[in-house]
N, C-alpha and C positions, 0 to 999 in steps of 0.2 A: 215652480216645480216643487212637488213635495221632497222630500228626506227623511227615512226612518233610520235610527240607528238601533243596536240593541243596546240594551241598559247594564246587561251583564251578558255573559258566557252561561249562567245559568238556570236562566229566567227569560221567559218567552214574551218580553216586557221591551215594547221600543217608544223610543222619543220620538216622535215626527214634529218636522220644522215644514213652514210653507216660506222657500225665497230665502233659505240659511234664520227666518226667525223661528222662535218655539211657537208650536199651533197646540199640540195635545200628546196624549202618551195613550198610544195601542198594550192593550192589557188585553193578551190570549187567557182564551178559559183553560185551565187545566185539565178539566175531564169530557170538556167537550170540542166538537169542531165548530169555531168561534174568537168573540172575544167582545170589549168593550173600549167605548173612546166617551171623553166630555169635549163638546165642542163648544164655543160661546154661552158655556154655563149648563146645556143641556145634555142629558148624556143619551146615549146610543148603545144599542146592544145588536151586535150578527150573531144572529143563530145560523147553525150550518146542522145538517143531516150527516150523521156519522160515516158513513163513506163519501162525503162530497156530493158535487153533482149541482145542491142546490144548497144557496145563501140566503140569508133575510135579514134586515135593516129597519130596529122596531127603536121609539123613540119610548120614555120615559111612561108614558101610559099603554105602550104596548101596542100602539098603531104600526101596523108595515107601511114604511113610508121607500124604500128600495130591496129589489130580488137581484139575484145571478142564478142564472140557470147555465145548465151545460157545463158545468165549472170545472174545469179538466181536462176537456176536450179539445181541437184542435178550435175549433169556432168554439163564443159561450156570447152571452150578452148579458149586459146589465137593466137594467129596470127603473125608473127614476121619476115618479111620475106618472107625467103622460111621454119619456123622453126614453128613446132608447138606444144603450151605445152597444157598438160589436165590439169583440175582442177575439184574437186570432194568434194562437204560438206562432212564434215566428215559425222555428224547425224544431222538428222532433228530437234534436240535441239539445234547443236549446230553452232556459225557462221563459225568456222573455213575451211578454203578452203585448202585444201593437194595437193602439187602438183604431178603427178607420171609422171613416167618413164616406160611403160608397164605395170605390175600390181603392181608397188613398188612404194611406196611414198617416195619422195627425197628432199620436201620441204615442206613448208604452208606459210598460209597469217593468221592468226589471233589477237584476244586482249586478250592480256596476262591476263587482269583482266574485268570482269567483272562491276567494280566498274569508269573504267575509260574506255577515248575514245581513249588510246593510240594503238598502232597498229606495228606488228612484222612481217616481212615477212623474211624466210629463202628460197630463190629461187635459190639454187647453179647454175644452168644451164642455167638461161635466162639473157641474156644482160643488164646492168644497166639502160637504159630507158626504157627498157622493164618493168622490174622491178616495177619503179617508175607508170608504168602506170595501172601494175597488185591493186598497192597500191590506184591511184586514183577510178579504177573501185570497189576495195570492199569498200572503202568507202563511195563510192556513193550507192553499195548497201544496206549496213548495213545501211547508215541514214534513208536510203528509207523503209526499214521494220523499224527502231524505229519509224519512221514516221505512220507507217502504222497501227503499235501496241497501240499506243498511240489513233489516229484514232479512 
């Protein structure tokens, strides 16, 4: 299971652990919808289109190597490959995204508490950057509706 915590109160900067160890640190872009991780030495960039919708997962020479589409939606999916995963809000209260497998859910992305911006993703099936990338895109989404709410 992953684990992202934030770094501060003021900084859109989290630690992610895979399994309680340290794996990498989620660094959002400031002026864009996005962000950046180094994973086994190589780093990663999400670009994201300013109103959402759609993600991209380009490696250090600038190859797209995973998309999200629909990103926001009640259905969206991810890209990986030749691999592709669904993702599905649970309800329209709440932010959590389930991952399924045909009509079975087999994983999610959610925050455990409401109270906090930490962040839990159980994704048995998708590739560990994949993963980390599933992680930057709800965060980008969920700031983006607190942003919106507040608004």
């Amino acid at each position: 299971m992953l684990t992202a915590r934030p770094v501060s109160a003021w900084r859109n900067r989290y630690d992610v652990a895979l399994d309680g160890r340290p794996l990498t640190t989620w660094e959002a872009s400031f002026w864009k919808h996005g962000g950046a991780f180094v994973l086994d030495g190589h780093r990663f960039e999400v670009r994201g289109r300013a109103w959402g919708g759609r993600s991209t997962m380009v490696d250090e020479a600038g190859a797209e190597l995973a998309t999200a589409a629909r990103v926001g939606r009640k259905r969206w999916t991810v890209t990986y490959r030749d691999q592709a995963f669904e993702f599905r809000r649970r309800s329209i209260w709440s932010q959590q995204q389930d991952l399924y497998v045909g009509d079975n859910a087999v994983g999610h992305a959610r925050r455990p508490s409401v109270w906090r911006r930490d962040v839990e993703l159980s994704l048995p099936t998708v590739p560990l950057p994949t993963q980390v990338f599933v992680l930057g895109v709800v965060i980008a989404q969920w700031d983006a509706e607190t942003a919106a709410a507040a608004g």
